[in-house]
C-alpha positions in Angstrom: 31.1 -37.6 0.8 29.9 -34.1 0.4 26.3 -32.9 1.3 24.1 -31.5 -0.8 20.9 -29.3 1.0 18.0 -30.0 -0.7 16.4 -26.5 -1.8 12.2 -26.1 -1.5 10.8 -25.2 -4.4 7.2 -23.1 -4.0 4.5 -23.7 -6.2 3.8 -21.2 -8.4 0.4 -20.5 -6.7 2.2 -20.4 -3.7 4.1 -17.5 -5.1 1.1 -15.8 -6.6 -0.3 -16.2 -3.2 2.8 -14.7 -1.5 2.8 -12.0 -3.5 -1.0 -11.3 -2.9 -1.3 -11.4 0.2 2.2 -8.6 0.1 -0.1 -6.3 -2.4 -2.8 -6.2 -0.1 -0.5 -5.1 3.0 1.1 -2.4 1.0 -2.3 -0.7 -0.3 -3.6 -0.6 3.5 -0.4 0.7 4.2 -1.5 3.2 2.1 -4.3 4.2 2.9 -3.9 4.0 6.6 -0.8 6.6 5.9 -3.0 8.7 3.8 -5.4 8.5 6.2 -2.7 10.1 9.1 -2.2 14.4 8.9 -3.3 17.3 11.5 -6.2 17.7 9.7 -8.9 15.1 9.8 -10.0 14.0 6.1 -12.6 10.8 5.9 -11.2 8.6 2.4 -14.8 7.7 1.5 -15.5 11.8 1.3 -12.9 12.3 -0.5 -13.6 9.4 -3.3 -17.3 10.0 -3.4 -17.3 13.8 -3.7 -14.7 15.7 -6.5 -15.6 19.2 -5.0 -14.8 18.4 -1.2 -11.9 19.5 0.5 -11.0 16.3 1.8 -10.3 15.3 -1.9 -8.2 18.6 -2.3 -6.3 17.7 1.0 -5.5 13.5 0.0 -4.9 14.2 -3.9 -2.5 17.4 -3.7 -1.0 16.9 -0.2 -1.0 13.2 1.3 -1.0 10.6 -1.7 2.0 12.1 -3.6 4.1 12.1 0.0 2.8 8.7 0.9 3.5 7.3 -2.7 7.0 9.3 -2.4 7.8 8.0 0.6 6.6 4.3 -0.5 9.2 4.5 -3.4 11.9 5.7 -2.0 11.6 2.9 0.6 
């Protein structure tokens, strides 16, 4: 007699949750990373106020690297 493993199917809020809870981990990921350079830039600076050079610094400089680097894995 052969035996068969019974396989556990998830809910699918159980996925939805999963994957969730994975999103959130991966945008403060993010930001932590964006957050991280030699030069000290406060996020909430550079959101609030388009002429700062925080904003300059995390739009042209960190995001696309940290968004690079998130892509390529």
């Amino acid at each position: 007699m052969i035996h068969t493993r019974q396989v556990r199917r998830h809910s699918p809020r159980q996925i939805a949750l999963f994957f969730a809870l994975a999103m959130a981990v991966f945008l403060g990921c993010i930001l932590v990373a964006v957050s991280f350079g030699t030069h000290g830039v406060s996020i909430f600076k550079a959101i609030s106020d388009p002429a700062s050079m925080d904003r300059t610094i995390v739009l042209s400089v960190r995001l696309p690297r940290v968004l690079l680097a998130a892509l390529s894995g």
